[in-house]
Structures are given as structure tokens and as C-alpha cells.
C-alpha positions as CSV (number, residue, x, y, z in Angstrom):
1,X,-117.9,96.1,112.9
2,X,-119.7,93.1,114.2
3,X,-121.3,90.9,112.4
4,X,-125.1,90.4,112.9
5,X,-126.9,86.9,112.8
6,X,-129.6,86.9,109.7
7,X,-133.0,87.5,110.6
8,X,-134.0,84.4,109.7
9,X,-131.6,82.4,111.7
10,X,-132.5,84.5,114.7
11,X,-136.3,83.6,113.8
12,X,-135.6,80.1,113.6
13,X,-133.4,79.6,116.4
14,X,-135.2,81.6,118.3
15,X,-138.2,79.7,117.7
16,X,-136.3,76.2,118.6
17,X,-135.5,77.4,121.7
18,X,-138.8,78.2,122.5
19,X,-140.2,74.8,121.7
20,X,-137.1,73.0,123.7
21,X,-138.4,73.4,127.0
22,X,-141.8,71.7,126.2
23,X,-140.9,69.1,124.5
24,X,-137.9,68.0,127.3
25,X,-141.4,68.3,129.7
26,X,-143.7,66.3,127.5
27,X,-142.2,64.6,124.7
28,X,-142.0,61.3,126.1
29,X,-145.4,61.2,127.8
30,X,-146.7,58.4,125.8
31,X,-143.8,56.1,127.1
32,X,-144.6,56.7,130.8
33,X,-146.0,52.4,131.3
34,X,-143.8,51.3,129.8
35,X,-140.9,53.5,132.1
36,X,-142.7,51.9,135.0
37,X,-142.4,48.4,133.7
38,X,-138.3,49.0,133.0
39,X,-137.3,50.7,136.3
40,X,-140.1,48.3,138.3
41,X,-141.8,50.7,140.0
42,X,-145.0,52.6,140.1
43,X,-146.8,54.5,137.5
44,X,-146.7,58.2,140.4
45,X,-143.2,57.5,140.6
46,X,-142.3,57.7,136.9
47,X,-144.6,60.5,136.7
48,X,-142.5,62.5,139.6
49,X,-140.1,62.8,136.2
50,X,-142.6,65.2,134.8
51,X,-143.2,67.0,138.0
52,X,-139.5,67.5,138.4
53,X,-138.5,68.9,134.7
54,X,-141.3,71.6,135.5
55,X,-139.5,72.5,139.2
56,X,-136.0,72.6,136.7
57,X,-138.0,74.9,133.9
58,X,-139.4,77.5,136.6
59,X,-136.1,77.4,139.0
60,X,-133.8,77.3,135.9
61,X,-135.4,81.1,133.9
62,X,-134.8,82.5,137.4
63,X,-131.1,81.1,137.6
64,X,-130.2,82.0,134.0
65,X,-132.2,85.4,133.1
66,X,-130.2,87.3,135.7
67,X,-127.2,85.1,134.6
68,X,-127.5,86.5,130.6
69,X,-128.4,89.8,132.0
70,X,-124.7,90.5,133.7
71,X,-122.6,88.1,131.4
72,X,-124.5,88.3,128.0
73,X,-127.3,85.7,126.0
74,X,-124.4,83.7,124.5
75,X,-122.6,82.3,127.3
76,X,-125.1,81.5,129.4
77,X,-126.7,79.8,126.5
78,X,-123.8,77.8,125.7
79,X,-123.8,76.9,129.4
80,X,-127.6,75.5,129.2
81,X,-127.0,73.6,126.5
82,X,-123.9,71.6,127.5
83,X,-125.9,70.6,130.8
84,X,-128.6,69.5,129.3
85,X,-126.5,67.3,127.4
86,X,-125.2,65.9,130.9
87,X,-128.5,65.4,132.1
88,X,-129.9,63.3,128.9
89,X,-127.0,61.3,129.3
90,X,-127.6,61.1,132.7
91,X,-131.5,60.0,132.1
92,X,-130.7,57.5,129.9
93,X,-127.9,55.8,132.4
94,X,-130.0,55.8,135.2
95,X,-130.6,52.3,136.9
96,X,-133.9,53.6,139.5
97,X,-136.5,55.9,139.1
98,X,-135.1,58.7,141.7
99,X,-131.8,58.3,139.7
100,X,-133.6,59.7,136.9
101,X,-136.2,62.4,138.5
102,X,-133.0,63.8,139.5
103,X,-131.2,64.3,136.3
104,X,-135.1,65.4,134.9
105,X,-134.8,68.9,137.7
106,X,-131.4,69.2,136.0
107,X,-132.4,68.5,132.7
108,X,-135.7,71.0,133.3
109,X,-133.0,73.7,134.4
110,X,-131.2,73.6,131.5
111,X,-134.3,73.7,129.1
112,X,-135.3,77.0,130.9
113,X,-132.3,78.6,130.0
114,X,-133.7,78.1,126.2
115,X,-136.9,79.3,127.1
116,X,-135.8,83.0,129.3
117,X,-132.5,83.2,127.2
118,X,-134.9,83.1,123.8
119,X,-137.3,86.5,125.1
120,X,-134.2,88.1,125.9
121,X,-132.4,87.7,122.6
122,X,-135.8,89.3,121.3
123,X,-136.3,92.2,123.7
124,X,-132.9,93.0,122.5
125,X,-133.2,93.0,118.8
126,X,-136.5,94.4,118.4
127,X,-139.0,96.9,119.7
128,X,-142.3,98.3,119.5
129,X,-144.7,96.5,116.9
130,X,-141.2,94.6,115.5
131,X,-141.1,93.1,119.3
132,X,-144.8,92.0,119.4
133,X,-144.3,90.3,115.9
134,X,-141.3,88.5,117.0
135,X,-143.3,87.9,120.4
136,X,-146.1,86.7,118.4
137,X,-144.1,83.9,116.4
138,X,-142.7,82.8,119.9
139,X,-145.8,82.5,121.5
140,X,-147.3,80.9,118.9
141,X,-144.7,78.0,119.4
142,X,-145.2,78.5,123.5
143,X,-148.6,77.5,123.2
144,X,-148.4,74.6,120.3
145,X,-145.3,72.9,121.8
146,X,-146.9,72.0,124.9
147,X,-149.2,70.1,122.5
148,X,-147.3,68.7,120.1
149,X,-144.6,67.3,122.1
150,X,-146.2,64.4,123.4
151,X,-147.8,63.6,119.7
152,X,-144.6,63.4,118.3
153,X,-143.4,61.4,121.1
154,X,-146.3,59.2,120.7
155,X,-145.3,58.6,117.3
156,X,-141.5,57.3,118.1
157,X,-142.6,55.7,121.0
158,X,-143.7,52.3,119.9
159,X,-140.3,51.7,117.8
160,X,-137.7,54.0,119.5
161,X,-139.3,53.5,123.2
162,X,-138.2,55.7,125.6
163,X,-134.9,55.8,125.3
164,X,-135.0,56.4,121.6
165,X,-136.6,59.5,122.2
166,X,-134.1,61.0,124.9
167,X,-131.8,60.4,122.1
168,X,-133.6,62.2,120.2
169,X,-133.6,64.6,122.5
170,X,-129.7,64.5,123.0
171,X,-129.5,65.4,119.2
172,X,-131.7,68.4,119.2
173,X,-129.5,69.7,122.3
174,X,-126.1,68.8,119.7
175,X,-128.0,70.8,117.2
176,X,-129.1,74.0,119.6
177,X,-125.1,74.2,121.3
178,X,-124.2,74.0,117.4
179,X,-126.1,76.9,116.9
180,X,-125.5,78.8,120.1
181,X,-121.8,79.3,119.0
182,X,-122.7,80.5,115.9
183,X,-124.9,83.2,117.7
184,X,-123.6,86.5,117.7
185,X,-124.0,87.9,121.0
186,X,-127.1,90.3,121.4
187,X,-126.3,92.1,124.7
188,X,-123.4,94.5,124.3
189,X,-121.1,95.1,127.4
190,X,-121.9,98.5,128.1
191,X,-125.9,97.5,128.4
192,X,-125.1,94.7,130.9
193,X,-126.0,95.5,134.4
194,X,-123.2,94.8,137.4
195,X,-121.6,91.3,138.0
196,X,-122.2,91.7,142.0
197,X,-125.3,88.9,142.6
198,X,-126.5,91.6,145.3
199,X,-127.5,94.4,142.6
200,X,-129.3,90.8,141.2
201,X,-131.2,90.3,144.3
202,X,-132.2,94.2,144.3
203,X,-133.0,94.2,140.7
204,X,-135.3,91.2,141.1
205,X,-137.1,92.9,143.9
206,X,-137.8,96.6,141.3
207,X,-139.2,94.2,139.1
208,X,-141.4,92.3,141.4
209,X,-142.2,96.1,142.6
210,X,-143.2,97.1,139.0
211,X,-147.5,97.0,139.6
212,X,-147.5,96.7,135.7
213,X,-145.7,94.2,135.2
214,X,-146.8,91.7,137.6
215,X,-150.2,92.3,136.3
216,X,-149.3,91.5,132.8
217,X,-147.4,88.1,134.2
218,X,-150.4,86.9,136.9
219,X,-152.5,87.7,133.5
220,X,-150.2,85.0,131.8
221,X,-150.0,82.9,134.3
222,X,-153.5,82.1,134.8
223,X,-153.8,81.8,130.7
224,X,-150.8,79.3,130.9
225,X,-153.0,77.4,133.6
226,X,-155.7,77.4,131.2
227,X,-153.7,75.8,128.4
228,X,-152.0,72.9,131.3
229,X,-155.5,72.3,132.6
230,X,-156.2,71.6,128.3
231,X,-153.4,69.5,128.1
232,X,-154.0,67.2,131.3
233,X,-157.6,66.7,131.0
234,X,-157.7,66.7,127.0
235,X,-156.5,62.9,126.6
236,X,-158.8,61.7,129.4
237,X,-162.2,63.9,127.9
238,X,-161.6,62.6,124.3
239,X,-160.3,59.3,125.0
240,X,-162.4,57.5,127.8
241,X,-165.2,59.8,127.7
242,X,-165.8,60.5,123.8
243,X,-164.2,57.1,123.4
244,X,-161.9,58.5,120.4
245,X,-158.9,56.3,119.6
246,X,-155.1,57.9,120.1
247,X,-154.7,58.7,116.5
248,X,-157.9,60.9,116.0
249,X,-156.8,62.1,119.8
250,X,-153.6,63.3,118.1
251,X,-156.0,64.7,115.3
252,X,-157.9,67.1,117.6
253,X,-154.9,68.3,119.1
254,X,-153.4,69.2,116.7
255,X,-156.3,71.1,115.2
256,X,-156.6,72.8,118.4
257,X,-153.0,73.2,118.6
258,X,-153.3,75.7,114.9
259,X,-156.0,77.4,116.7
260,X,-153.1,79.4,119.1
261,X,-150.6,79.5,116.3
262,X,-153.1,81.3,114.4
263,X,-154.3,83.8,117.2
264,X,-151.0,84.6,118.6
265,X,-149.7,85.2,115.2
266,X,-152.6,87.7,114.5
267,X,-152.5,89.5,117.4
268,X,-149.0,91.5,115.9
269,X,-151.6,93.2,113.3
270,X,-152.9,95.0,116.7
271,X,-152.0,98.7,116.4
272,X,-152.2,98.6,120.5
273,X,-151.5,95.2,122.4
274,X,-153.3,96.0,125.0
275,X,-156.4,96.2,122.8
276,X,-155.2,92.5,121.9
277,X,-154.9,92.0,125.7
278,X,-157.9,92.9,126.2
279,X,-160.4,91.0,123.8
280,X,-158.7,87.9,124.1
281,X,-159.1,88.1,128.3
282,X,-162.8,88.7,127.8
283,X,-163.1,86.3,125.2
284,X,-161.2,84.0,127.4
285,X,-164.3,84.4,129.9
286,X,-167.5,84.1,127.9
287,X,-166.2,81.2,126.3
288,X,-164.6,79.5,129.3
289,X,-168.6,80.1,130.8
290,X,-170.4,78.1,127.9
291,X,-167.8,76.0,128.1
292,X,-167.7,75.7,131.4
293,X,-171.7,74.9,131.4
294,X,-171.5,72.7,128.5
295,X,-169.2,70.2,130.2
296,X,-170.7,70.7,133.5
297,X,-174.3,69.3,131.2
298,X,-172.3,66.6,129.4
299,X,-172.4,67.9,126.0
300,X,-171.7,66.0,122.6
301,X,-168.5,66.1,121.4
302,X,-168.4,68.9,118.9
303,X,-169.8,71.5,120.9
304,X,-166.8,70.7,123.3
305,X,-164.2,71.2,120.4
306,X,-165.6,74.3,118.7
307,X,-165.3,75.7,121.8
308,X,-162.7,74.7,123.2
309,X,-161.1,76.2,119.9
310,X,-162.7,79.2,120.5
311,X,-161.0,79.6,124.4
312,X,-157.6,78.5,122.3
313,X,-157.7,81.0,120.2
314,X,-158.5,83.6,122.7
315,X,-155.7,82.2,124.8
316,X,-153.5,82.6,122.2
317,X,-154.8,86.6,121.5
318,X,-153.5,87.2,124.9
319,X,-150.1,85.2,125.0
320,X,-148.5,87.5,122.2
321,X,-149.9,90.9,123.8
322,X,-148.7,90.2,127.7
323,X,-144.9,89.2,126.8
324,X,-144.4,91.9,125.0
325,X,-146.1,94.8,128.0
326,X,-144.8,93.0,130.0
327,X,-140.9,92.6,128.5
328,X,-141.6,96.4,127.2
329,X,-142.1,98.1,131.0
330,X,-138.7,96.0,132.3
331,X,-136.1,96.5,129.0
332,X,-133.5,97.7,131.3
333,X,-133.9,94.3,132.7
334,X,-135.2,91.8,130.3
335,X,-133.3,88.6,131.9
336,X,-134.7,89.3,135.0
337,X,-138.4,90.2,133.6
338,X,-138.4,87.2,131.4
339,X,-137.3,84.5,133.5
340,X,-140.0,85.7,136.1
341,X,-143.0,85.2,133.3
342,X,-141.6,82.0,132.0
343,X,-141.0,80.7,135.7
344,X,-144.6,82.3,136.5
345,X,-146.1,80.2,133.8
346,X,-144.6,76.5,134.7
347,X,-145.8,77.1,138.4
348,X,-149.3,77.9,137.3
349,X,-149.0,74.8,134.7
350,X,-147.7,72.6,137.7
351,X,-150.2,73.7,139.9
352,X,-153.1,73.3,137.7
353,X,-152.7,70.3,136.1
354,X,-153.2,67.9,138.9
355,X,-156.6,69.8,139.6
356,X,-158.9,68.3,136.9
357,X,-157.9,65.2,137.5
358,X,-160.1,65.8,141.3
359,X,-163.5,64.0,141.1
360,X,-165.6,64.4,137.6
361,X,-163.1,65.3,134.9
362,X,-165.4,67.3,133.1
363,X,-166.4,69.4,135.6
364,X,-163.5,70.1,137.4
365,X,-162.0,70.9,134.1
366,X,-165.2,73.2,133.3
367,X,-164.8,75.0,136.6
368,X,-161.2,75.6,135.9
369,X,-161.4,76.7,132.7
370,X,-163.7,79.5,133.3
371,X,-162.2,79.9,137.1
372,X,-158.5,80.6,135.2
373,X,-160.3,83.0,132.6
374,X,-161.6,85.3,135.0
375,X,-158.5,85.8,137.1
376,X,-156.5,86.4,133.7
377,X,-159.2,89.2,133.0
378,X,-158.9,90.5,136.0
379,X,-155.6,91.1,135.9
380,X,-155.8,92.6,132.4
381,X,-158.0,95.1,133.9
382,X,-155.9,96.3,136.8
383,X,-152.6,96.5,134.3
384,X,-154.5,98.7,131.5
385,X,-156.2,100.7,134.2
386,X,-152.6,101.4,136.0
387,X,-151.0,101.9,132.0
388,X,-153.8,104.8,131.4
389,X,-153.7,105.8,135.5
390,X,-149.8,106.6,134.4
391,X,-150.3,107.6,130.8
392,X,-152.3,110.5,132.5
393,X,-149.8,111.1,135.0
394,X,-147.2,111.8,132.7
395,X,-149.0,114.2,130.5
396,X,-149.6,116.4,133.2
């Protein structure tokens, strides 16, 4: 007999993973002048690193979540975290700037494998109302670590620098290969689909054929643009417009930051996800409206916040209730299903994030708020409507 992992070591290594790819993206943020002051370049080229660890994190969930569906979570994982080892080391050798955005796409592939490999493990393990809980936790972390990575960069930035913190980061990777050994693998042999990379190729293409699921991804997609539009525009708003200093930035946040954990974590007590699904899209787009106007009228400060907790919160309703539709109507390929929404959700973040920086910040930030809510309900709406089209079906 095998011996199983605890369920709290899953939990929490699960959980880690999670958080890993976000903070390789934005942990060291608040060290990007002073980057462009050591390799003697310009401020667009240091930021090219960011641009090119979220090419890594949506190319890598596509490279590794076949990869653990035909050779198991652990290997694959093991893999992942050995290169991203390489590629820290190889960040913090670098002598130009292109020298390291190159080892940043390699460092962003490895991070993804965290990120797919993590969903997988869970889809395997659980089920049902035990699979949106454990969905719930992870989503929880999906949507804070965006947020809290760059805080907690911010923190070690002024006596570690930059460096410092990619050694950081180097020890967090020691830690995670550490634990991926001790992981017990979750994908038994006989539940593993063919090593020939053509049955890959076809079984991406039934996924991408599943209505259903696409649905539930374009539906977290446009939420995950939501939350990247937040995180771009949020130090610019309540910095150099509201004219609060880094610290109570950080404050906010992290305030806003609870308001998913909180939200994602209650929208497990659901009987029906798709009820969750459901209220937190609409929510999503009558408050991304007053929010959207509010902006658009230059409001005061706190009328921004409270709602921009309320949108949060709704957000986070809806990040808990499409991973696990959408994991549940692809289990017989949960690699393939879960690298596609995690890849889905860095393009949309990549995408979006240079957009409110176009003209007014507040507006364009407004307009894409409410813009990314409606497309996110939308797409609830055609998913559900499919899910009861075929519910129907069935019981004839």
C-alpha cells in the first residue's frame, strides 16, 4: 500500500505552489530603478523582465500540464523546480538587461509548472464540493499573491535590493524541490493518458472543443484581466492621484487583497458553483458600472476603495466557482484543462495591464473595469445556459 501525503501538507504545498508563480512575476517590482541604474539601461527595458516571466507562466502551464498528464504530477514537478533554480541563478549572473529577460521567460516557465501542476494534484485528490473547497483555498491565494508579492518585495527591497530578493527567491524554489520529493505521486499509471505527443495535440484540440469549458475559462480570463488592470493602475490612482505614501499604498492593498481571500474562500459554502458563478459575474458588473462612473467623475477616495472592495470580492466569488466547472467537465484531462485556464489568465493579465496606463488613468481604468465585467458575465451566461441546455438533454 502506498503511502498518502497528509492533508495538510497537500494544503500547504499546494497552496505554495500557487503563490510561486506570482510572486517570481512581481515580487521584485519595487526594485525596477534601481535595476535600470545597475545594468545602465532604460526603465522599458528592465520592465521587458516582467513582460517576459508572464510569456514563461502562459507558455510553461501549456508545456507542463500535458507533460504531468502522460508522465505523472511528481516528475514534471521536480523538473520545474530544478529549472527555475537555473534560471535564478541565471538572473542574478546576468551582466545586460537581455541577458536577464532571457533567463525571466525561462524562469516564468518554470513557475507555471507550479501553478498547472498545483490544479492538477487537486482535481486528482478531490471532487465535488471537496474539489471547490480545495479550489477555493487556491484561488484565494491566486488572487492575493498577485498583490502581495510586490509588498513584500517592497519591504526587502531597500536592504536586500534586488538581488537579495532573487535569493530569496532561489530559497523558496530549495524549499518547493524539497517538498516535491517528498510528494507522493497523485496520478496513478493506469489513469495517465498515452506518451505519443500526437494524442497531446488531439487531446488539446477536445478540450478547446469542449463549449463548456471554454466558457468557464474566457469567464476567468476576463476576471483575471479585471484583477491585472487593479494591480497596474492601483499604485498610480492611490499614489500620484490620492497622493497616499507607499506604506498606506501597501495598507490598502492589502485590505483589498483579504477582500478575495475572503470571497473565494466563501464561495465553497455554495451548494451549486454555478449559483456562485453567477452572483459574483453580475456583481462583478453593477459594481464595475458605479465604479466605472465614479472614476470617470473623479470621486474622493473612499468611495473608490469601498468599491473597489466590493468588485474584489465579487471577483473572488467567481475565481473559486469557474476552476472548479471548469477542471470538473475535463477530469479525464486535468493537465491539459488546467494549463489552458492558467495560460488563459496570464494572457488576459499581459494584455490588460498596459491598457490603463492609455491616456487618463482613471478612466481608462474605469472603462476597463466594467468593460472586463461584462464580458466575464457574458460568458457565465452562455456556460450555465449550455450546462442546463445538456442537463435537459440527458434526462430525456
Amino acid at each position: 500500500m502506498v503511502k498518502e501525503n497528509s492533508q495538510l501538507f497537500i494544503l500547504v504545498f499546494l497552496g505554495v505552489l500557487t503563490a510561486f508563480g506570482p510572486f517570481v512575476t512581481d515580487m521584485y517590482l519595487p526594485t525596477l530603478p534601481a535595476m535600470t541604474e545597475y545594468f545602465n539601461t532604460t526603465s522599458s527595458q528592465v520592465q521587458l523582465g516582467l513582460t517576459a516571466s508572464m510569456i514563461g507562466l502562459a507558455a510553461g502551464q501549456l508545456f507542463f500540464g500535458p507533460l504531468s498528464d502522460k508522465y505523472g504530477r511528481r516528475l514534471p514537478l521536480i523538473i520545474a523546480m530544478l529549472l527555475f533554480l537555473l534560471a535564478t541563478i541565471g538572473c542574478l549572473i546576468s551582466s545586460t538587461i537581455m541577458q536577464f529577460v532571457g533567463w525571466r521567460v525561462v524562469q516564468g516557465v518554470a513557475g507555471a509548472g507550479g501553478i498547472v501542476i498545483s490544479r492538477s494534484i487537486a482535481a486528482d485528490k478531490y471532487s465535488g464540493r471537496e474539489l471547490a473547497k480545495m479550489l477555493g483555498i487556491i484561488g484565494a491565494i491566486n488572487g492575493v499573491a498577485p498583490i502581495a508579492a510586490p509588498i513584500a518585495g517592497g519591504g526587502m527591497a531597500e536592504s536586500l535590493g534586488w538581488q537579495g530578493i532573487f535569493w530569496t527567491l532561489f530559497c523558496l524554489g530549495i524549499i518547493l524541490l524539497l517538498g516535491s520529493f517528498h510528494f507522493k505521486e497523485s496520478l496513478s499509471e493506469e489513469r495517465r493518458g498515452s506518451t505519443c505527443w500526437k494524442d497531446v495535440y488531439n487531446e488539446f484540440i477536445a478540450v478547446i472543443h469542449n463549449r463548456r469549458y471554454l466558457c468557464y475559462i474566457f469567464q476567468f480570463g476576463f476576471a483575471q484581466g479585471v484583477i491585472f488592470a487593479n494591480i497596474a493602475s492601483a499604485p498610480f490612482i492611490m499614489q500620484q492621484h490620492y497622493g497616499f505614501s507607499p506604506l498606506m499604498f501597501s495598507v490598502f492593498f492589502g485590505v483589498n487583497a483579504i477582500a478575495i481571500v475572503i470571497s473565494a474562500t466563501y464561495a465553497s459554502r455554495f451548494a451549486h458553483p454555478e449559483k456562485a458563478l453567477y452572483r459574483g459575474s453580475l456583481g462583478m458588473v453593477i459594481v464595475s458600472f458605479f465604479l466605472m462612473i465614479a472614476l470617470c467623475l473623479d470621486c474622493n477616495f473612499w468611495i473608490y476603495e469601498i468599491l473597489l472592495i466590493g468588485l474584489l470580492s465579487m471577483i473572488g466569488l467567481t475565481f473559486t466557482s469557474s476552476n472548479t466547472l471548469a477542471l470538473d467537465c475535463e477530469r479525464s484531462n486535468a493537465g491539459i484543462a488546467s494549463a489552458l485556464l492558467g495560460a488563459l489568465g496570464f494572457a488576459f493579465g499581459g494584455i490588460v495591464s498596459p491598457i490603463v496606463g492609455l491616456g487618463n488613468i482613471m478612466v481608462t481604468t474605469g472603462i476597463t473595469f466594467f468593460i472586463g465585467s461584462v464580458f466575464s458575465l457574458s460568458f457565465t451566461y452562455m456556460a450555465l445556459h449550455r450546462a442546463f441546455y445538456m442537463a435537459q438533454y440527458y434526462k430525456k
